[in-house]
N, C-alpha and C positions, 0 to 999 in steps of 0.2 A: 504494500500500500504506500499509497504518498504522503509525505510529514504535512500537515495541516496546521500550519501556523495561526493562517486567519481566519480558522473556525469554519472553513468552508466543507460543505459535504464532500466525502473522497471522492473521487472520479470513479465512476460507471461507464460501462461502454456506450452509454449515450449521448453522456459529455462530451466522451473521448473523440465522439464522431460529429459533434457538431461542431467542436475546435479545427476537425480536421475538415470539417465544410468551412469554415469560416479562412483557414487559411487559404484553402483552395480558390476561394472567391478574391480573396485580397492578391494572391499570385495572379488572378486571372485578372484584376484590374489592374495592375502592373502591366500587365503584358504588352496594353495596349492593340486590342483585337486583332482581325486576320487582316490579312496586308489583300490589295486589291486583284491580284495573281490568282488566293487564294476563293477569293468570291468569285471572279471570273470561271477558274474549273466549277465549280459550284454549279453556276447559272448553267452554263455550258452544260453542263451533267445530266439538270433537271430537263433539259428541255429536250437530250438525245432520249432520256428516258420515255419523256412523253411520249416523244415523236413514234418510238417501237412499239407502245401500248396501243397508239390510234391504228397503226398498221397493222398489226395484231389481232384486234379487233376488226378493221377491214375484212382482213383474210380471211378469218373466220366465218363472217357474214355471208360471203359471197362463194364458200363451200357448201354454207348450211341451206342453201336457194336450190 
């Protein structure tokens, strides 16, 4: 267990993991988000995804006639 100087309840895995959320956020606001490269493949991505779903769905369509 942890020495508890200032009367505080000991650490539980609950604590333990909202410290470890809170760091995580605070590194992530550091970080300064994803650079415009990164949003580019992104957009790019969603939109090849798209595009194969509509097709996909075409083809299908026009088997099922």
């Amino acid at each position: 267990m942890t020495d508890n100087s200032d009367d505080l309840p000991p650490d539980n895995e609950t604590m333990r993991e909202v410290k470890r959320a809170k760091a995580r956020k605070e590194a992530a606001d550091n970080k300064g988000g994803i650079g415009w490269k990164t949003a580019a493949g992104i957009g790019i991505g969603s939109a090849a995804l798209a595009a194969a779903l509509i097709y996909a769905n075409k083809a299908r369509k026009k088997d099922s006639d």
